[in-house]
Structures are given as C-alpha cells and as structure tokens.
N, C-alpha and C positions, 0 to 999 in steps of 0.2 A: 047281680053284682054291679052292672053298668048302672042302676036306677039307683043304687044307695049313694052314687058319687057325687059331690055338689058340681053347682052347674060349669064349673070352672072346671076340674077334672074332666068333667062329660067332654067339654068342648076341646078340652088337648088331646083327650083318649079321640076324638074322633077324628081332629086335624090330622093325624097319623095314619089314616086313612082314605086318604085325600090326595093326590101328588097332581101339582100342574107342570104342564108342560108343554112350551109353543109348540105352535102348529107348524108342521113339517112345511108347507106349502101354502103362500098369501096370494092373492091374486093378484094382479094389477091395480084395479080398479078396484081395491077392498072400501069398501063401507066404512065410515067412518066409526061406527059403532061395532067393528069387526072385534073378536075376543082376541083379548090379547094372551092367553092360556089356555089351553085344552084340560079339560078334565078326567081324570082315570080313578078310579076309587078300589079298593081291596079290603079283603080280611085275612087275617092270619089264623089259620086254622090247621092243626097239630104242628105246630112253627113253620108251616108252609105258606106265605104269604099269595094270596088268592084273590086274582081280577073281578072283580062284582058291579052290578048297576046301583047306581043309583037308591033306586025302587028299593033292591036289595036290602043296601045300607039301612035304610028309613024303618024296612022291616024288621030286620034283627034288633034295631035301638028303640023301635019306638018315637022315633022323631020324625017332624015334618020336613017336607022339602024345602023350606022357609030357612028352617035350620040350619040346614047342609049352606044354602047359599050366604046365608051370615057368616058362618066360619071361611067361607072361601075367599071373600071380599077380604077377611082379616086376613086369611093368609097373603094373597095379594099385594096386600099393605106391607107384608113384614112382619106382623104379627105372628108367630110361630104358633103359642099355645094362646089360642082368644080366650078372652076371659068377659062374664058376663056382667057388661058394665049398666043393667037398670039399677036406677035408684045409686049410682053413685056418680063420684062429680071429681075424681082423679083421672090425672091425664096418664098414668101412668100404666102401664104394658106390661101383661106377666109375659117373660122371657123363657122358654125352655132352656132349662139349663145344659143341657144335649145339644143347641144349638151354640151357646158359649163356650161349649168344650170346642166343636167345631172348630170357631172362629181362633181358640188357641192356638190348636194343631196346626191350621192353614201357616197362621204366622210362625209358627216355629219349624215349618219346612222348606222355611227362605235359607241359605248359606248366608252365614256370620263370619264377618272377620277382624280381626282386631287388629287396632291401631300400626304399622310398621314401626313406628318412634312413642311407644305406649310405654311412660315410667311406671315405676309400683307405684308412686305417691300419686297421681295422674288418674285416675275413675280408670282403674286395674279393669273393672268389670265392663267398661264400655266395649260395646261392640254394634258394627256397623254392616247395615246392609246393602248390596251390590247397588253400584251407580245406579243412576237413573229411575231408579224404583221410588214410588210413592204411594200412599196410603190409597189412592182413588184405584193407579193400577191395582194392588194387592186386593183390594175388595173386588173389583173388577173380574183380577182371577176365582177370587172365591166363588161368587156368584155362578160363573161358569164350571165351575168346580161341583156344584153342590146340584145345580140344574141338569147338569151330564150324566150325576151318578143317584138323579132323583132325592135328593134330601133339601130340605128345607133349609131357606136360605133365612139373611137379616136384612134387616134396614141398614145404610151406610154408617149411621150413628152410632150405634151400638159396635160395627168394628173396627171403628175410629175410635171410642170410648176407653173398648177391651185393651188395643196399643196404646192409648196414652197412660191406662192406668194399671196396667200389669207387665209390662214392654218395655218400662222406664230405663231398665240397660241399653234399648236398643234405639239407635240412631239412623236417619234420613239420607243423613249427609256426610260425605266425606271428608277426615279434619283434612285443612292445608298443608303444602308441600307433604303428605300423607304417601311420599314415595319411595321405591326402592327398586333399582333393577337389577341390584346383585339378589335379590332376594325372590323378585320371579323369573332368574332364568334358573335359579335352583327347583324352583316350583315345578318348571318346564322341563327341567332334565328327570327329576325325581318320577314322571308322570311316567317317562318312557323306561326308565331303568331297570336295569337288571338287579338279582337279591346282592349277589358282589356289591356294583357301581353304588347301589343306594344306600350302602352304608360308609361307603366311604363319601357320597357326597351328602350325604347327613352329618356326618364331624367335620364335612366343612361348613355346611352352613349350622350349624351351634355354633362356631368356631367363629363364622362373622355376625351372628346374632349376641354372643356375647363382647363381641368388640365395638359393634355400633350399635346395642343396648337396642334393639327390633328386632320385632317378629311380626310373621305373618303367615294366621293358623286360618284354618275353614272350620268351624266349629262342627 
C-alpha cells in the first residue's frame, strides 16, 4: 500500500510519524551545533498510536535513513507535508491542508467584538480583536499551541496569509473613540447576576443600545 504511493504521499504519510520536540534540558555551554529538536517517531497500529525507533520506521517502509532526515530538515522549515522536489524548479510548498484547518481554528478561538457605534450602513460584519493583539503574537500562540499538544506547526507566512485572505471581517485595531461605559458596567453587572437581576438589566441595556445605536457582543 505505502509503495504504490507517489513520492509525495510517501513523504506526508511519513512526516506523520515524525514529531519534534525541544529538548527538555540545554546546557550551559551547549555547542554550537547543538540540535535544536529532539526526535520521537511512532506508528499507529489498530488506532493506537505507537513509540518506535528509527531503525523501526526504516524497516516497515523500506526507506533509508537518508530519507527519514530529508523529511525532518523539511519539517523543521515549516514544511508540514515535503514534497519531492528532483527535477523540478517551483519554489512552492505542498501544505497539509490539516495543518490550514489548524491555523483556522487557532484564529477563530480569539474573542470578537463589534464596534460600540457599529451602523448597519458601516461594514455590519466588521469585527475586532482584543487590544493589543497582533499577528506575530497570534502565530506565536499558535506555535506554542501546536508544539505543547505535538502537532505540526507552519511557517509565519502562511498564518499571516490564511488572516489576510480568509479573516478579511476581522480587524487589528480598535476604531476611534470606539467607547462606552454605560455599556461595560452592564457587561460587569450581567457577569455577576442573578436570573431575576439579568433580565431586568438586559431591558436596560437594549433600552440604551437602542437609544445610542451601540452594541457590544463577544462573538
């Protein structure tokens, strides 16, 4: 089954089997040539994913150890699924698309909030993410996201890319005078309230959301 695959398949099926992960403990004085990932390698067998060497790997696939360290250099890079670049002359990277779902979800587990002074004629859909937050942080989480629970990470480009070109509702920055404080200490009381209190203090804030035409939802 694995040997009818082209070499491209071989090498995603294999990178799946592959997880790096720093070294617990650096020394002082490390070497300059010190690895900057440990290696662990597995099989999944009857869907029980299974610790194995090396040697292992090499043996069940038929491949050399040559191999194995090709694919890792690419994973290293960012490269998620390598793909066998002899004899061609594109700079371009097959992407697991497993790993661009990923980078969706990440982003879509930020809190959204919309505008306080948001009209319907006024980009309805925009919506905005917490201060301070920026693309370098968010990838930054990820990274350590993906590293913590062992899955394969990206290059910074690719989840810079994914947000500018699927994220286009979602915003950096906070618009101006973008404020309101009758509107979070309702936030503030609703958080602690009882079922009684929070319905009555939900018809008041409708009640001033509709007079000063703002809202302010956590999506």
């Amino acid at each position: 089954m694995f040997q009818a695959l082209t070499n491209d398949r071989q090498s995603a099926f294999l990178a799946q089997s592959i997880q790096l992960t720093s070294p617990k403990v650096r020394t002082v004085m490390a070497p300059i040539n010190q690895r900057k990932y440990t290696n662990e390698y597995s099989l999944i067998v009857n869907g029980v994913r299974m610790e194995v060497c090396r040697t292992t790997i090499c043996s069940v696939f038929g491949i050399t150890p040559e191999r194995i360290k090709t694919i890792k250099k690419k994973l290293e890079a960012g490269e998620v699924s390598p793909s066998d670049q002899r004899g061609k002359h594109s700079n371009h990277k097959t992407i697991d698309e497993a790993v661009r779902q990923h980078i969706r979800d990440h982003i879509n587990q930020f809190p959204l909030y919309e505008s306080h002074y948001c009209r319907a004629d006024a980009a309805p859909d925009r919506r905005y993410l917490e201060p301070g937050l920026t693309l370098t942080k968010m990838y930054s989480l990820f990274k350590q996201y993906q590293l913590e629970n062992r899955l394969p990470s990206a290059q910074k480009w690719l989840y810079n890319d994914i947000f500018k070109r699927e994220f286009r509702h979602l915003s950096l920055s906070t618009p101006k005078n973008d404020t309101c404080d009758q509107c979070d200490r309702f936030k503030a009381k609703l958080a602690d309230a009882t079922q009684d209190e929070r319905l009555i203090l939900e018809r008041q804030r409708d009640a001033h959301h509709q007079n000063c035409k703002c809202s302010l939802t956590v999506s």
